[in-house]
C-alpha positions as CSV (number, residue, x, y, z in Angstrom):
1,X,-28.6,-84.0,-62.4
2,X,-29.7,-80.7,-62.2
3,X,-27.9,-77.7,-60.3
4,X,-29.4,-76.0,-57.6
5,X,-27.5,-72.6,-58.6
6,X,-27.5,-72.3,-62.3
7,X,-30.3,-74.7,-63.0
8,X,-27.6,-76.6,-65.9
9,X,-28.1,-80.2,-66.2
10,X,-24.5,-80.5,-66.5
11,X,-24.3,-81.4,-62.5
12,X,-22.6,-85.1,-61.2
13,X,-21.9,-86.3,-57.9
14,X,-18.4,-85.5,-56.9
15,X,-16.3,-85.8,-53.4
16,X,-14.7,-82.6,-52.0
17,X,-13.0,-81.0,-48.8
18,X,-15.2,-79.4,-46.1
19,X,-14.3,-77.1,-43.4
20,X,-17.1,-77.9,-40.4
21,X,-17.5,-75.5,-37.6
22,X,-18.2,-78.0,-34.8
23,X,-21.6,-78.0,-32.5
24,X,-19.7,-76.3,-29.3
25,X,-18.1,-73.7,-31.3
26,X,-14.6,-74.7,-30.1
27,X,-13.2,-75.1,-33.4
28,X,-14.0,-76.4,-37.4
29,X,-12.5,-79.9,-38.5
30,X,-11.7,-80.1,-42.3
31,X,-13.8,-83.0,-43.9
32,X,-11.9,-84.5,-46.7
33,X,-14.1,-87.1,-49.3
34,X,-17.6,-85.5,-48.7
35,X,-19.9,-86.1,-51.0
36,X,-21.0,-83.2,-53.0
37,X,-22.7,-82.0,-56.2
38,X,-20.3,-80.4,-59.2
39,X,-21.8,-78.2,-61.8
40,X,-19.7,-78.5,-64.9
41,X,-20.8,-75.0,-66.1
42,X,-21.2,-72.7,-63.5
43,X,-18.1,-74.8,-61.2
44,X,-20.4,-75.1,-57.8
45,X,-19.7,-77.2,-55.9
46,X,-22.0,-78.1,-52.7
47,X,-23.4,-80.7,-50.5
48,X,-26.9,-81.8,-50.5
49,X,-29.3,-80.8,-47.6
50,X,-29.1,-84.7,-46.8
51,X,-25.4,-84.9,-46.7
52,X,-25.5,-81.7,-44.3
53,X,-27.9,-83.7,-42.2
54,X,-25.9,-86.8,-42.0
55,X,-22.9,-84.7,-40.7
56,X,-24.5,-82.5,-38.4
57,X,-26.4,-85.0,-36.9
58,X,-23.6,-87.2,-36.6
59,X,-21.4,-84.7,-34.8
60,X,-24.1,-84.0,-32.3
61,X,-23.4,-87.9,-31.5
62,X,-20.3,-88.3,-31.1
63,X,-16.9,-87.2,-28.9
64,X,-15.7,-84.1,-30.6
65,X,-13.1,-83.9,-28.6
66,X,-11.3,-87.0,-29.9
67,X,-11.4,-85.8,-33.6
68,X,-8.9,-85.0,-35.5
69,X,-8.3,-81.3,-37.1
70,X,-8.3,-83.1,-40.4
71,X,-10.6,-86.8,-41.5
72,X,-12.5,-87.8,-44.8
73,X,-16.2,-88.4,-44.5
74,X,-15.7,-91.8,-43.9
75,X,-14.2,-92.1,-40.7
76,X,-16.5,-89.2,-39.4
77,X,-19.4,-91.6,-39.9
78,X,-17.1,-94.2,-38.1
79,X,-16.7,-92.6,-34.9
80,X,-18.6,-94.6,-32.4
81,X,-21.8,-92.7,-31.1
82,X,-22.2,-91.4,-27.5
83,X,-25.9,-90.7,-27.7
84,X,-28.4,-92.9,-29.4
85,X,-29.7,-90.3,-31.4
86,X,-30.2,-87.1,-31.7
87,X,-33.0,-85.4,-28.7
88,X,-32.7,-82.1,-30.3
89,X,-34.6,-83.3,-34.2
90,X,-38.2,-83.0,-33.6
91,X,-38.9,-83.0,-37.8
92,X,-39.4,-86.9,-36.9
């Protein structure tokens, strides 16, 4: 895989920790497990513009307000959705 910062071919898919602002403002949740890119050589580490997606979108859905300070990426995805989908994506 190919790093989007040093160009090495030396990148794999990883997990990491996260610290999310959320969409009010009111305060950032710390996203344990997320799926990431690590460079070996230059020691990036970063999420895809799909994996940003996923979790932005998915926090527009949802009850922020019931989430903990800390989760992993899993049980983000888990939290049952309030909206259907989100009215604010017109890329679609």
């Amino acid at each position: 895989m190919l790093c989007k910062w040093c160009r090495s071919t030396e990148a794999i898919q990883s997990k990491n920790t996260v610290y999310w602002e959320l969409p009010d403002g009111s305060r950032a949740i710390t996203i344990n497990e997320t799926p990431c890119i690590h460079c070996e050589d230059c020691g990036m580490q970063y999420q895809t513009d799909e994996t940003t997606e996923i979790i932005e979108n998915h926090l527009l859905l949802i009850n922020t307000k019931l989430l903990p300070d800390t989760t992993n990426y899993e049980q983000l995805l888990a939290q049952p959705k309030i909206l259907k989908r989100n009215y604010f994506d017109f890329s679609t």
